[in-house]
C-alpha positions in Angstrom: 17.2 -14.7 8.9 18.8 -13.5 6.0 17.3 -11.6 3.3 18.2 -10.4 -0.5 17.3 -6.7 -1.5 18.1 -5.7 -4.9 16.0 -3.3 -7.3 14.0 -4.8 -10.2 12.8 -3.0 -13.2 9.1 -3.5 -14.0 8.8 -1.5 -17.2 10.2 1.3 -19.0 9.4 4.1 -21.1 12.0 5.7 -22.9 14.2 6.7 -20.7 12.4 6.3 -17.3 12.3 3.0 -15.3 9.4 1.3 -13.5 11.8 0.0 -10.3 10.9 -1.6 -7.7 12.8 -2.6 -4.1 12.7 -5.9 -3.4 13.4 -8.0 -0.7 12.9 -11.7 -0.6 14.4 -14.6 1.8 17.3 -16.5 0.7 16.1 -20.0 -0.8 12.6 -19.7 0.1 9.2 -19.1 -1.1 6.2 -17.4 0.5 2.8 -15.4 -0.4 3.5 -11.9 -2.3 3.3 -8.6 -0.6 2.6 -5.2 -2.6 3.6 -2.5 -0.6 1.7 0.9 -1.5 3.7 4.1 -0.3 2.9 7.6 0.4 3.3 10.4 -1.4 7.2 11.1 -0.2 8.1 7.7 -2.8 10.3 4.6 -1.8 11.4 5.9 1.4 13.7 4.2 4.1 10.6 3.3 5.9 9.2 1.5 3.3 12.4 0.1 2.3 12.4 -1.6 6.1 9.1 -3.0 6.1 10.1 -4.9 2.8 12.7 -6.0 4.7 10.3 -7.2 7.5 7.8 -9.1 5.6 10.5 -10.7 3.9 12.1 -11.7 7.4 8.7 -13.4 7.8 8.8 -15.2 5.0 7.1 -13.1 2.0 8.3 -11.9 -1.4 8.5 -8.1 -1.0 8.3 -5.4 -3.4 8.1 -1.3 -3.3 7.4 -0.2 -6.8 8.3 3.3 -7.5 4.5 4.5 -8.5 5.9 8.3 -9.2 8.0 6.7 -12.0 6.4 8.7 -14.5 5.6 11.7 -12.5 8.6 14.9 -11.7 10.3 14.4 -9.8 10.3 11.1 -9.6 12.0 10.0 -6.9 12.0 10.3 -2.9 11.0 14.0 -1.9 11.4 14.8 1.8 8.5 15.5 4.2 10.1 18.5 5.8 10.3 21.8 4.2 9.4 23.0 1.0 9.6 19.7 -0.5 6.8 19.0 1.1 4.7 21.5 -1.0 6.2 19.3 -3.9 4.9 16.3 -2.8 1.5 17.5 -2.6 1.6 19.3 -6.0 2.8 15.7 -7.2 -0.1 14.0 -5.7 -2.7 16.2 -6.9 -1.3 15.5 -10.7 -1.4 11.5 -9.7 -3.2 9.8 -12.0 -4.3 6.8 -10.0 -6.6 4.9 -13.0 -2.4 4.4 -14.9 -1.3 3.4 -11.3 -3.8 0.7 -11.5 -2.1 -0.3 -14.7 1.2 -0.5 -13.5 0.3 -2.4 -9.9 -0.6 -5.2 -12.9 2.9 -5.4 -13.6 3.9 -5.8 -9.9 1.3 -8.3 -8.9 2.7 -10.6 -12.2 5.9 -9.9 -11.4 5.4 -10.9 -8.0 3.6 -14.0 -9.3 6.5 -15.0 -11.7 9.3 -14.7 -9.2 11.2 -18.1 -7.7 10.2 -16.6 -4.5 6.3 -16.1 -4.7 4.2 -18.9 -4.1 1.7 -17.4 -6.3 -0.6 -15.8 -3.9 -0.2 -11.6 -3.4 -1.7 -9.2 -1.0 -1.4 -5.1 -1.4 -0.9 -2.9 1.3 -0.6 0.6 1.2 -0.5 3.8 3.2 -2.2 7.4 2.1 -2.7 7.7 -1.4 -0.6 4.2 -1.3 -3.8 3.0 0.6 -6.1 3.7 -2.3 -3.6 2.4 -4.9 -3.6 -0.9 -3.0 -7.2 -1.0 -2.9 -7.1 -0.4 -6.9 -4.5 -3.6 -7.2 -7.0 -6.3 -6.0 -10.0 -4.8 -7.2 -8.4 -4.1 -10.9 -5.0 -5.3 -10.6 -5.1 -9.0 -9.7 -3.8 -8.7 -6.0 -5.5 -11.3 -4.1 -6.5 -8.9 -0.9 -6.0 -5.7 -0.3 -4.7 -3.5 3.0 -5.2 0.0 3.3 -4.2 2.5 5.8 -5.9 6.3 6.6 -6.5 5.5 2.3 -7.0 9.4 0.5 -9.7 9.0 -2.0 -11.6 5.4 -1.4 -14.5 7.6 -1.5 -14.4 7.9 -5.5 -14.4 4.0 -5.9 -17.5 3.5 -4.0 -19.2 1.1 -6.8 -15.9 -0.8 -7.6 -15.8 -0.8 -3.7 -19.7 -2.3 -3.6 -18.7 -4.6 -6.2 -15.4 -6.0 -4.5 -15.3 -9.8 -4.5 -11.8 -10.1 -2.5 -10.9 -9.3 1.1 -10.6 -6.1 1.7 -9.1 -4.6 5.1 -9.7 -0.4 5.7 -8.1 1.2 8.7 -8.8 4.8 9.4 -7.8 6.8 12.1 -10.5 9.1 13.5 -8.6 12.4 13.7 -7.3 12.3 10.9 -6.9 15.6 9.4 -6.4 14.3 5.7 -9.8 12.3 5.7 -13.1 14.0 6.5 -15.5 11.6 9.0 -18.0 12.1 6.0 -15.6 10.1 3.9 -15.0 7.3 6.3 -18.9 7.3 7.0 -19.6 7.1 3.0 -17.3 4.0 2.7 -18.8 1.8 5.9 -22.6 2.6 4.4 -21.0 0.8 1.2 -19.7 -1.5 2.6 -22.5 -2.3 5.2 -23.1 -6.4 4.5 -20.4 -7.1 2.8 -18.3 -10.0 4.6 -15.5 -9.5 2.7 -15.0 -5.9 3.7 -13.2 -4.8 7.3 -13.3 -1.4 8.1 -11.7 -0.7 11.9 -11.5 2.9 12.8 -9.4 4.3 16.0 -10.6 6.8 18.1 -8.8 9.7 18.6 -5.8 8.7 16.0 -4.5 10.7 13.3 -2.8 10.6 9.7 0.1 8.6 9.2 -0.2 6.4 12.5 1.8 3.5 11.3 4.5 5.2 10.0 7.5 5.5 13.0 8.9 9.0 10.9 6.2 10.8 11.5 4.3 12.8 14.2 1.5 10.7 14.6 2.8 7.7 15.1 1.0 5.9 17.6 2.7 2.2 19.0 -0.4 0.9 20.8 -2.9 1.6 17.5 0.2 -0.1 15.2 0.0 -3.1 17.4 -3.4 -3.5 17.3 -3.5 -2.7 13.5 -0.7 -5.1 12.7 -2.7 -8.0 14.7 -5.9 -7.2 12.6 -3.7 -7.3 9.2 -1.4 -10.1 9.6 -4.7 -12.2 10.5 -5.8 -11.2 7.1 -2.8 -11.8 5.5 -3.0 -15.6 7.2 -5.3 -16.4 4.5 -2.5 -16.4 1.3 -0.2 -18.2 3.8 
C-alpha cells in the first residue's frame, strides 16, 4: 500500500520546532498511533515502524520529544555519543513531555486521517512517556516497552482508568526486578493493566539495531499489542 511521510510541526518556541514524522495512508482513515522513542531521538527505526502502522492502516506520528533539550536531534548509540545520550536523558524532564504528547494526541485527533481514537507506544524512556500520554495526555491506551522509570508514577499508575499494556524483559540490565516487582503489586486487580514479562530477555528487545534483539519475544510481544490495539480499531 502506499503511504505519505512528511514532517509536521507541533509547536514552537522561538526558534526551535516541536516536529514530528508522520506517516499516514493515502485516502484513508484509521485509529492514531503515538510512537514514544528512546533516548537516541527519531531514528530510522522508528521512522520504519511509522511507516508500518501506517501500512496497516493507522495515522502515525514520531514527535521529536528532545525538541527542547541539546542536542536535539538523533545522537548515535555507538561511541561517545552514546555518553551524550545518557547525559540527555538524565536532564529529561518527563512532567513537560507530558505536556507536549497533548499536542500530539490533538494533533493526531484533528488530522483527515485519524478516526479520532489514539494509542501511545513507546520504548525506554519512550515507554514511560507513553504511559504519561494516556494517563495525562488524552491517548486512549497506552504501550510500553522495558519503560525506565514507571516506578515513580505508581499512584497515577493505581489510579489508571485506560488500558494499559507493560512489557519487561527479565534481564534487563536498565530495569532492576525490584522495579518490575513494585509495578505488578500496583497493578495487582486492576483489569485494565497487562504486565507480561519475558524470561531471560534484555533491554531493547524489540528494537532490530540493537544487541538484544530477540525475533521470537518480538513476535510474541507484537501478538499481545496488536490485540490491544484491536480495541481503537
Amino acid at each position: 500500500m502506499a503511504i505519505a511521510t512528511r514532517t509536521v510541526t507541533l509547536a514552537s518556541d522561538g526558534e526551535r520546532r516541536f516536529e514530528a514524522y508522520a506517516a499516514t495512508l493515502d485516502d484513508a482513515r484509521g485509529p492514531g498511533i503515538l510512537i514514544c522513542t528512546e533516548m537516541w531521538g527519531v531514528t530510522d527505526a522508528k521512522r520504519e515502524l511509522a511507516a508500518d502502522y501506517a501500512r496497516r492502516g493507522f495515522c502515525a506520528i514520531v514527535p521529536n520529544v528532545f525538541w527542547r533539550s541539546d542536542p536535539s536531534g538523533v545522537v548515535n548509540d555507538e561511541g561517545p555519543a552514546r555518553d551524550v545520550a545518557w547525559q540527555r536523558l538524565r536532564a529529561f524532564d518527563f512532567h513537560r513531555a507530558a505536556q507536549d504528547m497533548s499536542l500530539a494526541v490533538d494533533w493526531l485527533r484533528a488530522s483527515a486521517s485519524c478516526s479520532g481514537k489514539v494509542a501511545s507506544i513507546g520504548f525506554c524512556m519512550g515507554g514511560r512517556i507513553a504511559l504519561l500520554a494516556a494517563l495525562r495526555s488524552g491517548a486512549d491506551l497506552a504501550i510500553s516497552l522495558y519503560a525506565l522509570g514507571i516506578a515513580d508514577h505508581i499512584d497515577e499508575l493505581r489510579q489508571a482508568a485506560c488500558p494499559v499494556q507493560l512489557h519487561y524483559g527479565l534481564a534487563d540490565q536498565h530495569i532492576p526486578r525490584s522495579e518490575i516487582e513494585e509495578v505488578e503489586a500496583a497493578s495487582a486487580g486492576k483489569d485494565n493493566i497487562e504486565i507480561w514479562t519475558y524470561p531471560g530477555i534484555g533491554h531493547g528487545f524489540f528494537n532490530p539495531q540493537r544487541a538484544a534483539y530477540d525475533a521470537a519475544a518480538v513476535a510474541l510481544a507484537t501478538t499481545r499489542i496488536d490485540r490491544l490495539l484491536q480495541r481503537i480499531a
